[in-house]
C-alpha positions in Angstrom: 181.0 180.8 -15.8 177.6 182.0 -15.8 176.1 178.1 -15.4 178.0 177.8 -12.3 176.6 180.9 -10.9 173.4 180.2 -11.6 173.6 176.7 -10.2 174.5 178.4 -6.6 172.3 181.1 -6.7 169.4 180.8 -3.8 165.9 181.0 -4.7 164.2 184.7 -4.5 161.1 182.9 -3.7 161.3 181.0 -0.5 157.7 179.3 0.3 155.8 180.5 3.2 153.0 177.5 2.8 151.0 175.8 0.5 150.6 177.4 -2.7 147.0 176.9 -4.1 147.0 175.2 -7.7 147.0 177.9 -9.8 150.0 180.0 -8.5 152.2 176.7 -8.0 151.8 176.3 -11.5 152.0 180.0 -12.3 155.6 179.6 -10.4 156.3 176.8 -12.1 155.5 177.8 -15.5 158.6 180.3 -15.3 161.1 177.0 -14.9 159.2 174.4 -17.4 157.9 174.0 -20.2 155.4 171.2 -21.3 156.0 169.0 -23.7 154.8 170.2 -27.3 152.0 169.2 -28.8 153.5 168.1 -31.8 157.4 166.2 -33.2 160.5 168.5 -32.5 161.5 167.4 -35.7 165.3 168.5 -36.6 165.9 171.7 -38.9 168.0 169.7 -40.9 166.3 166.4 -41.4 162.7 166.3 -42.7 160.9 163.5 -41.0 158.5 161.4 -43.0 156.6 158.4 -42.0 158.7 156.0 -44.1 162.2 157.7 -42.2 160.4 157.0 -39.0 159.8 153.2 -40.0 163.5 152.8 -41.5 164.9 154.6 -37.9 162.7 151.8 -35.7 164.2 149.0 -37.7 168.0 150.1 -37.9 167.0 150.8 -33.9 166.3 147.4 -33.2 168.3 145.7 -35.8 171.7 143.9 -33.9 172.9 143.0 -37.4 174.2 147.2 -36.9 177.0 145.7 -34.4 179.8 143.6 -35.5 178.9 140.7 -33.4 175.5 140.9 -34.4 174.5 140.7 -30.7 173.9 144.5 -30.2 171.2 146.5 -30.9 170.8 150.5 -30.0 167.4 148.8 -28.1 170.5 146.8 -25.9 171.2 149.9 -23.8 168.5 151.9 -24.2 165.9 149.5 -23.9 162.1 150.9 -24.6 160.9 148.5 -22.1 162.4 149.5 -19.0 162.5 153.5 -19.2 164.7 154.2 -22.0 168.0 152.6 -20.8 169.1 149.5 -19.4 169.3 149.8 -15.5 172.7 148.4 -15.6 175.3 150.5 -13.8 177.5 150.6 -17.0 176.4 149.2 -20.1 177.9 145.8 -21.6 178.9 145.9 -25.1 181.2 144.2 -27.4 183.2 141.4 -26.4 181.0 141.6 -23.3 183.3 145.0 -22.5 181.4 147.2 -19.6 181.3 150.5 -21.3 183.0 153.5 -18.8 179.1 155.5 -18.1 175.7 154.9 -17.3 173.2 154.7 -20.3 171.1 157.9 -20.5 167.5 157.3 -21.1 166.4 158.0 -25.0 163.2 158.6 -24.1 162.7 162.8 -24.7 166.3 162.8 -25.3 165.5 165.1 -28.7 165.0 167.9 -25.9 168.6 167.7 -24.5 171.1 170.2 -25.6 173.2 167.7 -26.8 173.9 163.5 -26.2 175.8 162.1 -24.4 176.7 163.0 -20.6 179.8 165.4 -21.4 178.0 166.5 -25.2 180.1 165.1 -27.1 177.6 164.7 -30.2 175.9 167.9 -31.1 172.5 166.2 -31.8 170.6 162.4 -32.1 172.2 161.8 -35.5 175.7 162.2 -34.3 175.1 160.5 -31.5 173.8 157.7 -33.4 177.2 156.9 -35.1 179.0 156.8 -32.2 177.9 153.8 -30.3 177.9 151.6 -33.5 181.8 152.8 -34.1 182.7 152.7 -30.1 185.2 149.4 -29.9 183.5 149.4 -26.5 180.0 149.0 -27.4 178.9 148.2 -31.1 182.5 147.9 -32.4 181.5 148.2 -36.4 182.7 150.4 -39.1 180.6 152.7 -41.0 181.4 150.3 -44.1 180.3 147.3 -42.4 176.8 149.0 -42.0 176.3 150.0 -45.0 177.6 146.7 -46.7 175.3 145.1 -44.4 172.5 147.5 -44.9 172.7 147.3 -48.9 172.9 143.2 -48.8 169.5 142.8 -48.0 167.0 143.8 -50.4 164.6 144.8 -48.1 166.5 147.2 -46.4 167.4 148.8 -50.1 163.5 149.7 -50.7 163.2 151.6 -47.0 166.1 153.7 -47.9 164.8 154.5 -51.5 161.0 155.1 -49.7 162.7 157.1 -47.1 165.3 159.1 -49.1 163.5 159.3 -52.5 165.6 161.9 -54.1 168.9 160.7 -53.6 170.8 158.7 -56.0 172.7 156.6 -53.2 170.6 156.9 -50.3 172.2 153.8 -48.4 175.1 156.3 -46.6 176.2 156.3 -42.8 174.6 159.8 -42.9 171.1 158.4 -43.4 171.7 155.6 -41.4 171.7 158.4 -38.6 169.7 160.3 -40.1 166.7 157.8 -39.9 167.3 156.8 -36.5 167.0 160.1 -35.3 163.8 160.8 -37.3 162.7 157.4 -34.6 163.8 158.7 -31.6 162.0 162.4 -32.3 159.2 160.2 -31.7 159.7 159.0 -28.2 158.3 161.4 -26.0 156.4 160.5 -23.2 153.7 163.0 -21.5 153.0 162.5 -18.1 151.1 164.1 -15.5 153.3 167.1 -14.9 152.6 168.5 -18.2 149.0 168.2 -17.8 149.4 170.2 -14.8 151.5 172.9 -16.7 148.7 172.8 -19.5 146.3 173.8 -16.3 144.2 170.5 -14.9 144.8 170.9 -11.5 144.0 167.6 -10.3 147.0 166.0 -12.3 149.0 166.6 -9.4 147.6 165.7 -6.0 148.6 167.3 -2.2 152.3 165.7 -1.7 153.0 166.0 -5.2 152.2 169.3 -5.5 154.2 169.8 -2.1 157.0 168.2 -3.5 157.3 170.4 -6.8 157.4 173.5 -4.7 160.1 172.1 -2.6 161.8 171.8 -5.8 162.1 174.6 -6.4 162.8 176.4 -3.0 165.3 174.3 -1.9 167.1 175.1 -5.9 167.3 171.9 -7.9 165.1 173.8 -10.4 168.7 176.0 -10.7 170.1 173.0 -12.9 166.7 170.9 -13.9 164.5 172.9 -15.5 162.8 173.5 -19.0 160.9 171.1 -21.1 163.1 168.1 -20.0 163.6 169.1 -16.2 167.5 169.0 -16.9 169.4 168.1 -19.7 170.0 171.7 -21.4 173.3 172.7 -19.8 176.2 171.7 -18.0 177.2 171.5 -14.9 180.2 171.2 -12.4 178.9 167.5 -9.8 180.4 168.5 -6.5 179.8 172.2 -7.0 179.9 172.7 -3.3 180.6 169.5 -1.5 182.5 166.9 -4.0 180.9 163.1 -3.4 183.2 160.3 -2.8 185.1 158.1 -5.4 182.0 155.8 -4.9 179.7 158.4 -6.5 182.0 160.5 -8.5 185.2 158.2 -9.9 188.6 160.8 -10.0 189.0 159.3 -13.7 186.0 160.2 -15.5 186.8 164.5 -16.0 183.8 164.9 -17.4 183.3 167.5 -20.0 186.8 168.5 -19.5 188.0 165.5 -22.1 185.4 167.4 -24.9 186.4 170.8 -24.2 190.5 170.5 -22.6 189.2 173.5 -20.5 190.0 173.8 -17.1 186.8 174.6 -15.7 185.1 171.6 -17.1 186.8 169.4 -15.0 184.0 167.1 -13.6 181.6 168.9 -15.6 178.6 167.2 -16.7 175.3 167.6 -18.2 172.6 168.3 -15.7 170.4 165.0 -15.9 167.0 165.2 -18.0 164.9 164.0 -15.1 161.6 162.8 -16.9 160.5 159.0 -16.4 163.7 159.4 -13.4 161.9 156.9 -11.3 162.4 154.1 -14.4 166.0 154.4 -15.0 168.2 153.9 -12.0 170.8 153.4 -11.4 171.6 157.1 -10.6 174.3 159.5 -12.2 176.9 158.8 -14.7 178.6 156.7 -13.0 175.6 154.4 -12.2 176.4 153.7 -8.1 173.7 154.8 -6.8 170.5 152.9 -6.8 167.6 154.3 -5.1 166.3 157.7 -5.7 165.9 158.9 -2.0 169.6 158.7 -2.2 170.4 159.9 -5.4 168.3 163.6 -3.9 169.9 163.5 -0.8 173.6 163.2 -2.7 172.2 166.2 -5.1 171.0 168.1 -2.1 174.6 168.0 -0.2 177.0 168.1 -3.4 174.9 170.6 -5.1 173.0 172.6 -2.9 175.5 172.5 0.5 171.9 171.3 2.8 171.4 168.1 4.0 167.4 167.6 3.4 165.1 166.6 5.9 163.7 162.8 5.0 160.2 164.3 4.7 161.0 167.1 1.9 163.2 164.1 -0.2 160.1 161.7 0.3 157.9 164.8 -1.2 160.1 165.7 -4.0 160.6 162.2 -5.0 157.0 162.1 -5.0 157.0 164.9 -7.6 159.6 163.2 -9.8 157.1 160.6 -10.4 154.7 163.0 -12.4 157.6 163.1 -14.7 156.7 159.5 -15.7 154.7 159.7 -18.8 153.1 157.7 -21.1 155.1 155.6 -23.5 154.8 155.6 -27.7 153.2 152.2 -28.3 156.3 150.2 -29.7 155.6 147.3 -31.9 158.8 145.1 -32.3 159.8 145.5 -36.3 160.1 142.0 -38.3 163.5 142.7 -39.9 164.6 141.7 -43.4 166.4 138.4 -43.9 170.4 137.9 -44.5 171.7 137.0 -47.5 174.4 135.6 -49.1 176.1 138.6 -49.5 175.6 139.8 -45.6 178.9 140.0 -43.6 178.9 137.4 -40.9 179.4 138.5 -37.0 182.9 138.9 -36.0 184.8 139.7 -33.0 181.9 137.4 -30.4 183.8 136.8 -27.8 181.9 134.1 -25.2 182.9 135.1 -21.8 184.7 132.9 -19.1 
């Protein structure tokens, strides 16, 4: 319980005016974090320069899919923010998938993937999209058949596992994906204001983080990846409508079968927010005015004055940071021995 009361606790600081520089970041620095300066690289899987080349290709390579239409880069597109601004994604068979796509861009920072957690960390998320009959729809002996077919794609395993016997497994096909996505971080002007230039920010932006935090959204999105570190209940004190929040989805409650996870959800990571509508995980809401205002009244129980949303919305966008340059990857040829696509199914 102790997410839920923190989520409806009121701020002890309650803005009189504006806050010069220093002490808005001084305040702020006791909710975020910067980005480091260096990878967030995994406890349990080294990365290496040669894992992080293998990871881009299997990323972008839709030969991981059954079809062979379907990339990981399909719904979580580097070119538009990390996802792909669809309301739910379209996967196999050209099957609209049940959630939004969450951004992958900083998504190493996240507790866990996935909008109810369902996969601990990037590597088990990895293997669940290629295995999802909704989305990839392949096996984990497909990949790998597919994987050790090309001769190519034999080398970059031995470069990137070099002291395995058999290092062409589903484990470091996840593995090496994950060692790709730890790289995708994107610094933006927020964290140079955290790391003390105060000019990153100017007056309304600066306005708008400190209504952020007074009005309470920095109850739920906070830390390193302004959200994304805990869970919460999405109509904590005024439920939205079927529109917004669809009775079917329960949330965390299908991970966990406990009752107070019904409609639980993982707070939003809200870095590069202003690339990646639609909003929430059901994808219905478009614009990001809206999306604060829903927050605001589900969340908060206050209906926020257009002024304050246009400020704070102004804030989120010093959470859009610079992207990784991302050079597509020439992938190796087929062979003879490649499975061919199955399962294509060319809509009516």
């Amino acid at each position: 319980m102790r997410r839920f009361l923190v989520a409806t606790t009121a701020m002890t600081c309650v803005l009189s005016g504006p806050l010069a520089a220093n002490e808005l970041r001084e305040m702020a620095l006791e909710y975020f974090e910067p980005l480091p300066s260096t990878l967030m690289a995994p406890a349990d899987n080294i990365v290496t320069p040669e894992k992080i080349d293998l990871g881009k290709a299997l990323f972008f390579d839709p030969r991981m899919s059954a079809s062979g239409v379907f990339s990981c880069n399909s719904c979580h597109n580097l070119a538009t923010g990390g996802d792909d601004n669809l309301e739910t994604s379209i996967g196999h068979g050209w099957q609209k998938g049940p959630r939004n796509a969450p951004t992958v861009l900083n998504s190493v920072f996240n507790v866990a993937q996935f909008w109810d957690g369902r996969a601990e960390d990037l590597k088990a998320q990895a293997k669940g999209p290629v295995q999802a009959g909704v989305e990839m729809a392949n096996t984990p002996e497909n990949v790998i058949a597919t994987l050790k077919s090309m001769p190519q794609y034999v080398d970059w395993f031995d470069a990137a596992f070099p002291d395995e016997e058999d290092p062409i497994t589903f484990d470091n096909f996840a593995k090496a994906i994950e060692a790709y996505e730890v790289t995708l971080v994107t610094p933006s002007p927020f964290d140079s204001f955290l790391n003390g230039n105060d000019g990153a920010l100017d007056e309304t932006e600066q306005a708008g983080l400190a209504l952020f935090m007074d009005h309470g959204c920095v109850a739920c999105h906070n830390g390193v990846n302004v959200g994304g570190h805990d869970y919460y209940p999405f109509g904590l004190i005024e439920k939205p409508g079927a529109d917004v929040l669809p009775e079917g989805d329960v949330g965390r409650f299908a991970v966990t079968e406990t009752a107070d996870d019904e409609y639980v959800f993982r707070a939003a990571p809200l870095r590069n927010i202003d690339q990646t509508a639609p909003y929430f995980h059901s994808g219905k809401v478009w614009g990001l005015k809206e999306a604060v205002q829903i927050m605001s009244m589900s969340q908060l129980g206050a209906e926020m004055e257009d002024g304050d949303i246009e400020k704070i919305v102004a804030f989120l966008g010093t959470l859009t940071g610079d992207m990784p340059e991302v050079v597509y990857p020439v992938l190796p040829a087929e062979t003879g021995d490649t499975p061919k696509p199955t399962g294509h199914v060319v809509p009516e």
